[in-house]
Backbone and ligand atoms as CSV (ligand in chain L), in Angstrom:
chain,resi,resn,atom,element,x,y,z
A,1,UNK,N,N,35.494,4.946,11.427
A,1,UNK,CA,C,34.731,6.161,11.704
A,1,UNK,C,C,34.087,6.093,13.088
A,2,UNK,N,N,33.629,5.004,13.631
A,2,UNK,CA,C,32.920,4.759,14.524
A,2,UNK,C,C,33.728,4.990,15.556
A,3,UNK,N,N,34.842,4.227,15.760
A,3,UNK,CA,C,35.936,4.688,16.638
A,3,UNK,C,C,36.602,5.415,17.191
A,4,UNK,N,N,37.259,6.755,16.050
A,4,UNK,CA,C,37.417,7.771,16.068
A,4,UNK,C,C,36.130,9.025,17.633
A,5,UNK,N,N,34.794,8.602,17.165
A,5,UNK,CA,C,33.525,9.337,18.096
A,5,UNK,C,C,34.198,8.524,19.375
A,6,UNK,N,N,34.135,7.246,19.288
A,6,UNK,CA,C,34.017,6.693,20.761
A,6,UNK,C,C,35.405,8.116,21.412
A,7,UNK,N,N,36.521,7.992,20.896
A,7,UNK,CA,C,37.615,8.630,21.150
A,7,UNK,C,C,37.451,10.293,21.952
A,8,UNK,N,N,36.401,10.945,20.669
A,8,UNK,CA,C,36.141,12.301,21.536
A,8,UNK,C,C,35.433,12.428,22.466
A,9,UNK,N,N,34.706,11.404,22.955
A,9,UNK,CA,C,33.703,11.072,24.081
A,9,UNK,C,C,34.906,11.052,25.131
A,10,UNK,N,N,35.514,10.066,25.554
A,10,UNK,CA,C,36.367,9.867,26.369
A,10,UNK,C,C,36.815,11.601,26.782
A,11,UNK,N,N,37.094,12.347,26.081
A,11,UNK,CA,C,36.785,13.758,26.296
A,11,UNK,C,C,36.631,14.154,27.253
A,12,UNK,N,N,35.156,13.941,27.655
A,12,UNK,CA,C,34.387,14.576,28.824
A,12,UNK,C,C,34.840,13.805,30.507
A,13,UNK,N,N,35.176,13.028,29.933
A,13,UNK,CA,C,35.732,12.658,31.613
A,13,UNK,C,C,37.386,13.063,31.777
A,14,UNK,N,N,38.128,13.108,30.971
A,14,UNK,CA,C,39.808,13.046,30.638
A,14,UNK,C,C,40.068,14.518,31.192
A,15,UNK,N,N,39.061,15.283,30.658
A,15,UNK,CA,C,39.231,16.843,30.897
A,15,UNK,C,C,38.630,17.051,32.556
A,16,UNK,N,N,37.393,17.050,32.638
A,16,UNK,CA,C,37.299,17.479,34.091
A,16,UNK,C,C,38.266,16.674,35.130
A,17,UNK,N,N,39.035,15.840,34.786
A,17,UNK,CA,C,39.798,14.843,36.088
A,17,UNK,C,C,41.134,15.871,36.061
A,18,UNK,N,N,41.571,16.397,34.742
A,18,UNK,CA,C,42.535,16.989,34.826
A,18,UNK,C,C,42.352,18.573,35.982
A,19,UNK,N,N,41.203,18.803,35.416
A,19,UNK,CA,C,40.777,20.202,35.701
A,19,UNK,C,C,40.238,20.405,37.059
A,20,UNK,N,N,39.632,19.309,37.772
A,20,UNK,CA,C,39.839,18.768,39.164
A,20,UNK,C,C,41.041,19.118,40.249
A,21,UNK,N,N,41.745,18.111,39.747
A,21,UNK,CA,C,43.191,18.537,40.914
A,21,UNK,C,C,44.040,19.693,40.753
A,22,UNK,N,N,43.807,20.670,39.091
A,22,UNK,CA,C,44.398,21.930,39.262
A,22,UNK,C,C,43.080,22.814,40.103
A,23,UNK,N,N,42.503,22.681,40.202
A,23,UNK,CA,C,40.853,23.736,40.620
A,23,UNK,C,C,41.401,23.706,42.171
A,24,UNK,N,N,41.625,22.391,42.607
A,24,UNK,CA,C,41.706,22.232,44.130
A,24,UNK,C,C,43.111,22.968,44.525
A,25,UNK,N,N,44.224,22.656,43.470
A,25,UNK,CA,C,45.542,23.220,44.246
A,25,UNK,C,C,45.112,24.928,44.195
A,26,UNK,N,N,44.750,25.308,42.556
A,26,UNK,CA,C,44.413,27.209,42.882
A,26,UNK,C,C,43.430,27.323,44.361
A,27,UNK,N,N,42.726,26.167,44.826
A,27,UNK,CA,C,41.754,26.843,45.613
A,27,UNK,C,C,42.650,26.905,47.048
A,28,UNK,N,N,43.410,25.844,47.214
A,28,UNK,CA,C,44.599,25.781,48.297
A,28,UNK,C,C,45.637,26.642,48.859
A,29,UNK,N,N,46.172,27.454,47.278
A,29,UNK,CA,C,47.660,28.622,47.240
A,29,UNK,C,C,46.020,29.462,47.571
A,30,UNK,N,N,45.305,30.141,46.875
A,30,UNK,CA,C,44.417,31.160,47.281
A,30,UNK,C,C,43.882,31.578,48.715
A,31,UNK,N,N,43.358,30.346,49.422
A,31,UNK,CA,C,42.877,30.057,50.687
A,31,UNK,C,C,44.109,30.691,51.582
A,32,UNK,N,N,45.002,29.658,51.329
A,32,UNK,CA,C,46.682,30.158,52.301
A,32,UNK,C,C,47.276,31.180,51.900
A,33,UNK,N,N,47.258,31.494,51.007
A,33,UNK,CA,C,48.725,33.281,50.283
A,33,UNK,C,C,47.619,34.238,50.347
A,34,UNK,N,N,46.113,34.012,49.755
A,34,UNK,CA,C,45.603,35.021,49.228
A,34,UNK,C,C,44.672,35.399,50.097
A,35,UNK,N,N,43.502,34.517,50.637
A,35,UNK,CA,C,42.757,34.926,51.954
A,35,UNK,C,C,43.066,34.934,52.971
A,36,UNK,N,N,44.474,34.330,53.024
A,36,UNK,CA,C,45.483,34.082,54.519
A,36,UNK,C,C,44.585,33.230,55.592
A,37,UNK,N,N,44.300,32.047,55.043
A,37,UNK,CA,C,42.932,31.035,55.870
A,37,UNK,C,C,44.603,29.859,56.222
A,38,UNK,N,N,44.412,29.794,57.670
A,38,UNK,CA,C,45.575,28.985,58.300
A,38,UNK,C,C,45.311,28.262,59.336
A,39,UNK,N,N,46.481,27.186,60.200
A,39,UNK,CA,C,45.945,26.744,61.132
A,39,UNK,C,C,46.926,27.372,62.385
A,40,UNK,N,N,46.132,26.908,63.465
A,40,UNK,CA,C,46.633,27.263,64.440
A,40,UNK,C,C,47.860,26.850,64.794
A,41,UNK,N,N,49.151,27.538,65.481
A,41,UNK,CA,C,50.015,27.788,65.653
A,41,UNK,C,C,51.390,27.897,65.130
A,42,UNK,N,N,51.285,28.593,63.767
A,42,UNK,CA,C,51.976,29.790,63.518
A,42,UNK,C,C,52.050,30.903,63.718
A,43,UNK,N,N,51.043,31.073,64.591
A,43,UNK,CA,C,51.112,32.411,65.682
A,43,UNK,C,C,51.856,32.220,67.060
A,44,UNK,N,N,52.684,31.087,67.314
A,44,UNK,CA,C,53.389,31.416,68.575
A,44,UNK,C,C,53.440,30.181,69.583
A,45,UNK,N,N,54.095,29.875,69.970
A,45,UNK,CA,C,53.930,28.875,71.352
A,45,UNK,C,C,53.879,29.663,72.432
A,46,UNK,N,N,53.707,29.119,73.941
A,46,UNK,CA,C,53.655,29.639,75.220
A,46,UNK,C,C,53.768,28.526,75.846
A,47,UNK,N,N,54.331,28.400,77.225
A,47,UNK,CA,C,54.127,27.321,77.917
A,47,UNK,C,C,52.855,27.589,79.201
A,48,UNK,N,N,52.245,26.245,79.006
A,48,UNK,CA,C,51.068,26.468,79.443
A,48,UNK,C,C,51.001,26.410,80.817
A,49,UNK,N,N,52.260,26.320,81.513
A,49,UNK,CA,C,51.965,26.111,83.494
A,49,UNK,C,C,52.403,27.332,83.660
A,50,UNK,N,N,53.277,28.653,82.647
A,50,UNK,CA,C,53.806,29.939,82.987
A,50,UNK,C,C,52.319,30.958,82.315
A,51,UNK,N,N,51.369,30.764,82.208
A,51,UNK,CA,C,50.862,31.701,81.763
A,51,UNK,C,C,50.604,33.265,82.691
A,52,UNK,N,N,50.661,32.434,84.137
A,52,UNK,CA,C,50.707,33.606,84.956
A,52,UNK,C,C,51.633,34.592,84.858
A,53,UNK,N,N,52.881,34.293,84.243
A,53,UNK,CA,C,53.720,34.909,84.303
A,53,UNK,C,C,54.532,35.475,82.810
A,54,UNK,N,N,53.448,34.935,82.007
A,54,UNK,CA,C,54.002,35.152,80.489
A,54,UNK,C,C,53.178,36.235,79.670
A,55,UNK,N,N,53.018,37.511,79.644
A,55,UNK,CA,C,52.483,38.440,78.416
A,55,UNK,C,C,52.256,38.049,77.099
A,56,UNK,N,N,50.502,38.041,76.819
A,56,UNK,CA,C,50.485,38.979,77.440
A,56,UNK,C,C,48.653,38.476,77.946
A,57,UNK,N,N,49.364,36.952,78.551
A,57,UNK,CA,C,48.301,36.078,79.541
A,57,UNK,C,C,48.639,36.033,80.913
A,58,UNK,N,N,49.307,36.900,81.005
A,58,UNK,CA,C,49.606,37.293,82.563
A,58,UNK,C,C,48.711,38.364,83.368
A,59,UNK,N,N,47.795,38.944,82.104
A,59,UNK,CA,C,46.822,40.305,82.454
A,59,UNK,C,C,45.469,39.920,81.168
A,60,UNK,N,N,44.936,38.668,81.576
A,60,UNK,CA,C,43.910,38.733,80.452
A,60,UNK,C,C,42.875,39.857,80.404
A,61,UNK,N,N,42.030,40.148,79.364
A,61,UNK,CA,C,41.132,41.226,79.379
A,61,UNK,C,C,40.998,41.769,78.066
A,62,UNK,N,N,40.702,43.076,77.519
A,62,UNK,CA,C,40.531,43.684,76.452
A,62,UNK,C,C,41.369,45.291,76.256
A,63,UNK,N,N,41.885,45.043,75.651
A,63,UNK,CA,C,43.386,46.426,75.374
A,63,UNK,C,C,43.364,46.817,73.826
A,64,UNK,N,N,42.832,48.042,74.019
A,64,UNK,CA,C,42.701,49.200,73.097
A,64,UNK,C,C,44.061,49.109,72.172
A,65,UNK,N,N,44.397,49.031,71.112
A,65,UNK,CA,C,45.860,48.976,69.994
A,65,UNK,C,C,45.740,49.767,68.997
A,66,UNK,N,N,44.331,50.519,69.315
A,66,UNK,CA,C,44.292,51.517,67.793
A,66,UNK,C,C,43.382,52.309,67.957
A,67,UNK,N,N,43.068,53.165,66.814
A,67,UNK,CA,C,41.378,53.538,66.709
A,67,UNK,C,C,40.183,52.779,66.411
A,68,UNK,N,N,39.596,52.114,66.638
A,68,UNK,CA,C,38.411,51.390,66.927
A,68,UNK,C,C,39.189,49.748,66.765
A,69,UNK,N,N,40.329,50.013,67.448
A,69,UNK,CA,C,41.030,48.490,66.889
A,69,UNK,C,C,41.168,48.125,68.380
A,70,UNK,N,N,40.926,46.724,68.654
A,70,UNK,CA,C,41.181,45.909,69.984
A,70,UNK,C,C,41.814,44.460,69.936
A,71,UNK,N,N,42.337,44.280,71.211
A,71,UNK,CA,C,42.940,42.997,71.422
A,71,UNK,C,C,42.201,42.379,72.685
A,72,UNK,N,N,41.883,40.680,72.727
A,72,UNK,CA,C,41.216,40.459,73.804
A,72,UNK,C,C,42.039,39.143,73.553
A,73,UNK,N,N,42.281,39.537,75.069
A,73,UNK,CA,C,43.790,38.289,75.737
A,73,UNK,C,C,43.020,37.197,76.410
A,74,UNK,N,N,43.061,36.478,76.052
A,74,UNK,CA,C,41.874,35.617,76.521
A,74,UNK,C,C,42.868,34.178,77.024
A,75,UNK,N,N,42.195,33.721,78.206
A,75,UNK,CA,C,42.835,32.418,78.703
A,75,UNK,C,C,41.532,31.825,78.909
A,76,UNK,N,N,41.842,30.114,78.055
A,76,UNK,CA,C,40.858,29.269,78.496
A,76,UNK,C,C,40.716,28.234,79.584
A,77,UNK,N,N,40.299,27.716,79.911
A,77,UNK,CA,C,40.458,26.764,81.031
A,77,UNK,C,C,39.741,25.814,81.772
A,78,UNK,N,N,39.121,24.409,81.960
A,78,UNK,CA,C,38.030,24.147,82.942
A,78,UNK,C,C,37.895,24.548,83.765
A,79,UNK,N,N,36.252,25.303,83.903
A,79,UNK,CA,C,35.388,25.426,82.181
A,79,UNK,C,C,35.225,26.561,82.481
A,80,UNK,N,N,35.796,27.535,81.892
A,80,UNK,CA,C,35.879,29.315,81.883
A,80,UNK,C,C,36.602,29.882,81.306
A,81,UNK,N,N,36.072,30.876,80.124
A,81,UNK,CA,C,37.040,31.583,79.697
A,81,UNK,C,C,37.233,33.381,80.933
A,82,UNK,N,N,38.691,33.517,80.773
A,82,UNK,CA,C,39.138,34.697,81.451
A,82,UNK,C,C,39.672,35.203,80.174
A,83,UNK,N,N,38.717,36.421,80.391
A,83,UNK,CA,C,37.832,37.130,80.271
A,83,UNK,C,C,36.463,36.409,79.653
A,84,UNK,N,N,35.234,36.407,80.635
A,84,UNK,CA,C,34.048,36.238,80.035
A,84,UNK,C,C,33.189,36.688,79.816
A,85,UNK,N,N,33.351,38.255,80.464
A,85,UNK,CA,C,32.136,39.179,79.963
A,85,UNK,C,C,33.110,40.473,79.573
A,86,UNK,N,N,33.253,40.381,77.788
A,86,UNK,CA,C,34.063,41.706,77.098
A,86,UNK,C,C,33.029,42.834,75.888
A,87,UNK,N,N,33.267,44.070,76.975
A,87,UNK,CA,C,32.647,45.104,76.580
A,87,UNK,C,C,33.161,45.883,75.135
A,88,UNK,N,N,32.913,46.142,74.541
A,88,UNK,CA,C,33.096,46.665,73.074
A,88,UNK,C,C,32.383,47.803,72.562
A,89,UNK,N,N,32.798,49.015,71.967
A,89,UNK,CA,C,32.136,50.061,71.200
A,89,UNK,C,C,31.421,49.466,70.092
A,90,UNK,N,N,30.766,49.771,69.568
A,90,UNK,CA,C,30.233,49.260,67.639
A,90,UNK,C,C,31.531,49.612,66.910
A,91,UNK,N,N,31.592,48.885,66.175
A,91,UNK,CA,C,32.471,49.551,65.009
A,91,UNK,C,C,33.782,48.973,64.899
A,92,UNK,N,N,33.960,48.114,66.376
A,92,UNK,CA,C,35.714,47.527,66.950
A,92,UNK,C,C,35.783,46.608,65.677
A,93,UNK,N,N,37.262,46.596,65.755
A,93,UNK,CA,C,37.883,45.492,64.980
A,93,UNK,C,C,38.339,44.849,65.924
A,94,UNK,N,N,38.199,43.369,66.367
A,94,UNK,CA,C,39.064,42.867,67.333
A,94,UNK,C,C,39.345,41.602,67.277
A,95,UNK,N,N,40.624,41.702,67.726
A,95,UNK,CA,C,41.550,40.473,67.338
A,95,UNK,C,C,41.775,39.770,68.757
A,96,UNK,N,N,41.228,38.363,68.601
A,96,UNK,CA,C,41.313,37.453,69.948
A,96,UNK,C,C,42.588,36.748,69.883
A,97,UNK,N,N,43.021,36.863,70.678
A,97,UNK,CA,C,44.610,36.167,71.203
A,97,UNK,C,C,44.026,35.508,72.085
A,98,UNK,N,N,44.189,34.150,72.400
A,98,UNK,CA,C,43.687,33.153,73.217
A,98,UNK,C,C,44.490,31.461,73.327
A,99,UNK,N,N,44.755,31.020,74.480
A,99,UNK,CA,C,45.234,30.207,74.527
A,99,UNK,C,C,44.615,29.166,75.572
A,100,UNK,N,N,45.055,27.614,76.288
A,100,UNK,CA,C,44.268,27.380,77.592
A,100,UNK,C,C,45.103,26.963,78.087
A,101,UNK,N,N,45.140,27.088,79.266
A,101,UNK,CA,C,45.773,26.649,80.343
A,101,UNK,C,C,46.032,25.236,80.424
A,102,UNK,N,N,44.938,24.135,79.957
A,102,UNK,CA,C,45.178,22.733,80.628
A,102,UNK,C,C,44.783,21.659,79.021
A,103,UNK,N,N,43.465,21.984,78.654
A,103,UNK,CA,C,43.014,20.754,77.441
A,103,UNK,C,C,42.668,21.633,76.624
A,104,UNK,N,N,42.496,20.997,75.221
A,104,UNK,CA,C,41.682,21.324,74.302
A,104,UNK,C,C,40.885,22.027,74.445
A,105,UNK,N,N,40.697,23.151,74.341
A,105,UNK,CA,C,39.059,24.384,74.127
A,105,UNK,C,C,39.021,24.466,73.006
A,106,UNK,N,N,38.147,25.342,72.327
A,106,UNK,CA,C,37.759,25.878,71.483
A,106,UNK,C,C,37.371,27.474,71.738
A,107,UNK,N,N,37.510,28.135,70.720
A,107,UNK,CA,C,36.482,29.598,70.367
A,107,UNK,C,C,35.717,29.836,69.110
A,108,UNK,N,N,34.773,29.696,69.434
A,108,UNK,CA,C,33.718,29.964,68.336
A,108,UNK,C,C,32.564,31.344,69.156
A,109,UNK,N,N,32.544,32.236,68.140
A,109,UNK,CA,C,31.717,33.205,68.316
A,109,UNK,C,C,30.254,33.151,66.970
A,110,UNK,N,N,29.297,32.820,67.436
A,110,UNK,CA,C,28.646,32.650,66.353
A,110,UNK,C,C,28.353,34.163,65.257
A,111,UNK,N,N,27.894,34.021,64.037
A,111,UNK,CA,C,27.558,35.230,63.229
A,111,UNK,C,C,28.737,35.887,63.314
A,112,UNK,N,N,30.056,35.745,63.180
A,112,UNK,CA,C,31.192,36.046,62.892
A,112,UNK,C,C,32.049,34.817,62.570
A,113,UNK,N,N,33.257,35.456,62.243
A,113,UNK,CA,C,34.152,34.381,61.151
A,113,UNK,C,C,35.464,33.578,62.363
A,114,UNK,N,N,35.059,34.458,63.513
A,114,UNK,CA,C,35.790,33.001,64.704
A,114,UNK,C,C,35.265,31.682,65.215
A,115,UNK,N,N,36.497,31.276,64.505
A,115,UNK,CA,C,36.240,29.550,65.249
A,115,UNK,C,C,37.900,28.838,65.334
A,116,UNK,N,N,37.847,28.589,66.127
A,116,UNK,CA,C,39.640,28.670,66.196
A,116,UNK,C,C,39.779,27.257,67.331
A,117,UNK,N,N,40.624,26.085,67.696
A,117,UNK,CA,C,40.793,26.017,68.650
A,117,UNK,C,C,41.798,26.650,69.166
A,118,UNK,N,N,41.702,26.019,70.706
A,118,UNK,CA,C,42.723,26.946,71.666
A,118,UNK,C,C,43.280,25.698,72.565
A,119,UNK,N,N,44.373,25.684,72.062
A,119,UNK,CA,C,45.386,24.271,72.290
A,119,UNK,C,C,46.413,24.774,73.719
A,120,UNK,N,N,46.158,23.616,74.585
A,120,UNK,CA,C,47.675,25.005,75.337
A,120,UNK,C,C,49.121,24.561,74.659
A,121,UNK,N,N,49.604,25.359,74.894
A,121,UNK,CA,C,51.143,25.694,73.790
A,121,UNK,C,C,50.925,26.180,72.994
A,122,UNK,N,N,49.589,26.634,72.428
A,122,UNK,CA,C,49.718,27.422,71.513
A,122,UNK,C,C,48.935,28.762,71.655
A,123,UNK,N,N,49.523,29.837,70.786
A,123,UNK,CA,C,48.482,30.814,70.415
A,123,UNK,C,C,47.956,30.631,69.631
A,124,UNK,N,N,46.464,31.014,69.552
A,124,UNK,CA,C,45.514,31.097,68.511
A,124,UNK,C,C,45.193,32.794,68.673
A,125,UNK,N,N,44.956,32.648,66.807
A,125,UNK,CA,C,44.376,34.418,66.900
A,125,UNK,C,C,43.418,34.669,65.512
A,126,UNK,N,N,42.066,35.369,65.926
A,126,UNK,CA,C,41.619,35.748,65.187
A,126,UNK,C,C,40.513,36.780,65.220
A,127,UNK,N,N,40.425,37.536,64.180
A,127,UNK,CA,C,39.782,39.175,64.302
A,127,UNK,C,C,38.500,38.756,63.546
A,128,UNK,N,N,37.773,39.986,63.790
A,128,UNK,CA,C,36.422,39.966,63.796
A,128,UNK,C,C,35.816,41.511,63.774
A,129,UNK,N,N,34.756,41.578,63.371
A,129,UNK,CA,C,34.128,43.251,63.283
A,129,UNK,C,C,32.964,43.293,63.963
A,130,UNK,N,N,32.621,44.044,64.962
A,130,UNK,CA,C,31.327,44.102,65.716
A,130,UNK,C,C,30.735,45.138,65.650
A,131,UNK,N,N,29.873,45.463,64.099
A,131,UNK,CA,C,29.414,46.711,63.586
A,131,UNK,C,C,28.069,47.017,64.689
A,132,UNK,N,N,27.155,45.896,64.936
A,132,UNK,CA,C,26.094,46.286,65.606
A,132,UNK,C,C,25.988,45.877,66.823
A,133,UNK,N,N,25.403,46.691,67.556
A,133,UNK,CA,C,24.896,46.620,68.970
A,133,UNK,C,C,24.314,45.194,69.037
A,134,UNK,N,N,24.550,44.504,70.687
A,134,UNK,CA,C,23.974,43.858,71.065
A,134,UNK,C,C,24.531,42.618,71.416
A,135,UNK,N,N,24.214,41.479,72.239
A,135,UNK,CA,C,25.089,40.297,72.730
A,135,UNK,C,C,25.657,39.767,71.802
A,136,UNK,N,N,26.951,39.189,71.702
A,136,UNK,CA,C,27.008,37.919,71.249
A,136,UNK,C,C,27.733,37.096,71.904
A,137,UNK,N,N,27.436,35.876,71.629
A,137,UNK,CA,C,27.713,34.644,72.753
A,137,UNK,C,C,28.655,34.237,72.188
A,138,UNK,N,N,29.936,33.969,72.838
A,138,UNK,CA,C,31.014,33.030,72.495
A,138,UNK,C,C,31.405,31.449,73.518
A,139,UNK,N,N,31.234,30.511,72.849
A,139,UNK,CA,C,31.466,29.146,73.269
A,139,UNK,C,C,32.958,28.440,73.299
A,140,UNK,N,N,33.049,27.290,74.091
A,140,UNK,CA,C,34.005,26.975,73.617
A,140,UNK,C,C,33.321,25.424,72.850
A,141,UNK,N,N,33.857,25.023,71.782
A,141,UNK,CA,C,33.209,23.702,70.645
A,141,UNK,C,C,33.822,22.746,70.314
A,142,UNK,N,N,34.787,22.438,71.487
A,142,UNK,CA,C,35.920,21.472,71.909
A,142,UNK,C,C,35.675,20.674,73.176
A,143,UNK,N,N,35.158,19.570,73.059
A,143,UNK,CA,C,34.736,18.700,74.314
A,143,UNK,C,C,35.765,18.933,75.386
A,144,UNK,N,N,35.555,19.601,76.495
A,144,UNK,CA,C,36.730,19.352,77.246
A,144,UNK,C,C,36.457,18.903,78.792
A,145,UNK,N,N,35.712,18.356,78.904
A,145,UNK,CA,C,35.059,17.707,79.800
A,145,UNK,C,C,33.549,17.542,80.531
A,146,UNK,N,N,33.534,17.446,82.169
A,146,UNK,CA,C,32.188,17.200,82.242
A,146,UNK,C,C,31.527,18.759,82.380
A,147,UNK,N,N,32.341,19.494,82.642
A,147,UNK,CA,C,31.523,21.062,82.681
A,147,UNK,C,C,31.220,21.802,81.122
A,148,UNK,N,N,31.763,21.289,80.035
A,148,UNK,CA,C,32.251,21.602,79.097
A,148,UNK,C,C,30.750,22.865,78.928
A,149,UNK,N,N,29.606,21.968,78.811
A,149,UNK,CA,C,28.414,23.310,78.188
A,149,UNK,C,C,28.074,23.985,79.149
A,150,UNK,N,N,29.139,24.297,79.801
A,150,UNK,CA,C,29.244,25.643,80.953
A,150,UNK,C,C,30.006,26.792,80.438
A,151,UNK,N,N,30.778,26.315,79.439
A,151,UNK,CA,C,31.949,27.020,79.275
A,151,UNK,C,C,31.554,28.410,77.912
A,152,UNK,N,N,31.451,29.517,78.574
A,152,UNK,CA,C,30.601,30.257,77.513
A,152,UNK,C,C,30.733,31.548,77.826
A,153,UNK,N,N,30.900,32.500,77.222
A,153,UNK,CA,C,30.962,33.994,77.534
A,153,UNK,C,C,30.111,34.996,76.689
A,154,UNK,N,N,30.024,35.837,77.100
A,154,UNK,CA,C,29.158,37.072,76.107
A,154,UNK,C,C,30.100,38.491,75.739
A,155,UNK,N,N,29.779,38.954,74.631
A,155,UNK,CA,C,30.573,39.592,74.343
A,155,UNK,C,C,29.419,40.935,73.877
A,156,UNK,N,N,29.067,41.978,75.066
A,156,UNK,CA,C,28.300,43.276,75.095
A,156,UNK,C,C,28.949,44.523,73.937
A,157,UNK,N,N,28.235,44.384,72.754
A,157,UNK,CA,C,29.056,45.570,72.386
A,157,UNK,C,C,27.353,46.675,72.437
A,158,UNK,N,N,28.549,47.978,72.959
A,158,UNK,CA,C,27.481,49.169,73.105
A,158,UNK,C,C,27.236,50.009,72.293
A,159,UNK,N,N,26.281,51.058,71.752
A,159,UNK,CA,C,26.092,51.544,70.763
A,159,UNK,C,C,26.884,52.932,70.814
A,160,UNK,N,N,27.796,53.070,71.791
A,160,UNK,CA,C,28.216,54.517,72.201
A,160,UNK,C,C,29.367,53.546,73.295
A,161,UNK,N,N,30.562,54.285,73.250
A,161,UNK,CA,C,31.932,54.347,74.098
A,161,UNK,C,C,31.304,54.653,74.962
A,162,UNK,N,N,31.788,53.878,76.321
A,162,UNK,CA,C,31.093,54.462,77.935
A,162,UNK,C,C,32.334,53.918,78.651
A,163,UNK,N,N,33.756,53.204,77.890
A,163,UNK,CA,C,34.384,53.313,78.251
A,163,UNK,C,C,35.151,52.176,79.273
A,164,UNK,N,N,33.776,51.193,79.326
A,164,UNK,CA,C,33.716,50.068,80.309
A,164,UNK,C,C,34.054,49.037,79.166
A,165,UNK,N,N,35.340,48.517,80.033
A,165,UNK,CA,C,36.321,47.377,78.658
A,165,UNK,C,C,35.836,46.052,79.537
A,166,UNK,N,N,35.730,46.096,80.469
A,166,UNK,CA,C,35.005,44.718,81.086
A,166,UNK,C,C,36.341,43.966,81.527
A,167,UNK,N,N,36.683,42.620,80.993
A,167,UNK,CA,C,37.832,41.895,81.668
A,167,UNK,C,C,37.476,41.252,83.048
A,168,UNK,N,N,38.803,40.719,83.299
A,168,UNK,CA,C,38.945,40.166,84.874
A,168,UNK,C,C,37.541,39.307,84.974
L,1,CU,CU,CU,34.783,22.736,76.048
C-alpha cells in the first residue's frame, strides 16, 4: 500500500518534464509561423562594397509605399546612420530596411518593437507604428568601435503632414 502512494507522487515531476519541452516547442512553431518573430537574413543579401550602386541603398532616405505606410532605407556605417534625421506624419507604419556598409551595427529604436542587427551582407527589416508626436531616438546596440556612442539618430514624427521626409 505504501508503495503504490510513493508511485503517484513521482507524478508531479514525470508530468511537468513532459509538459516542459512540448510548452517550449508550441512556444517556438508560434513565435516563427504565428507571430512571424525571425532572424536576420531571410530578408536578402547585398554586397556590402556595391551599396552605392545597389537599390535600394543607392538612395538612402524615407519613401512613401502607401497610405500612411513608409519605407526608410537606411545604411549603417562608422559611426552614422544615413539617414539620421527621418521625418514622419503620426499615424506611419514604417518599415526599416537597413543594412552597413563595413561591421556589425545594430538598430534599436526605443518604446517600439525594433531591435534588429544590421550585418553587412545582409538585409535587416523591421516595421513599427508612430501613433504620437514627438522624438524618438534610434541607436545603434552593437559595439562597433571607438565612435560607437556617437552613432545615433532621431526620428521627428509631426502631428500634421508638412511634407518634409528628411533623408540625406
Ligand atoms: Cu555601434
Amino acid at each position: 500500500m505504501k508503495r503504490k502512494t510513493t508511485y503517484y507522487y513521482e507524478l508531479f515531476w514525470i508530468i511537468p518534464s513532459l509538459l516542459l519541452p512540448i510548452g517550449m516547442l508550441a512556444t517556438l512553431l508560434f513565435t516563427s509561423y504565428g507571430a512571424d518573430v525571425h532572424l536576420p537574413g531571410a530578408e536578402g543579401r547585398v554586397d556590402p562594397a556595391k551599396l552605392d550602386s545597389t537599390p535600394p541603398f543607392d538612395n538612402p532616405g524615407v519613401v512613401q509605399v502607401g497610405p500612411s505606410r513608409y519605407e526608410v532605407r537606411m545604411v549603417g556605417e562608422i559611426w552614422s546612420f544615413n539617414p539620421s534625421e527621418i521625418h514622419l506624419p503620426a499615424g506611419s507604419e514604417v518599415t526599416f530596411v537597413a543594412t552597413s556598409r563595413d561591421v556589425v551595427h545594430g538598430l534599436f529604436i526605443p518604446r517600439t518593437n525594433v531591435n534588429v542587427m544590421v550585418l553587412p551582407g545582409q538585409i535587416a527589416r523591421a516595421t513599427a507604428r508612430f501613433d504620437k508626436p514627438g522624438t524618438y531616438l534610434f541607436i545603434c546596440h552593437e559595439y562597433c568601435g571607438a565612435g560607437h556612442h556617437t552613432m545615433a539618430g532621431q526620428i521627428i514624427v509631426d502631428a500634421a503632414d508638412n511634407g518634409d521626409r528628411g533623408g540625406k
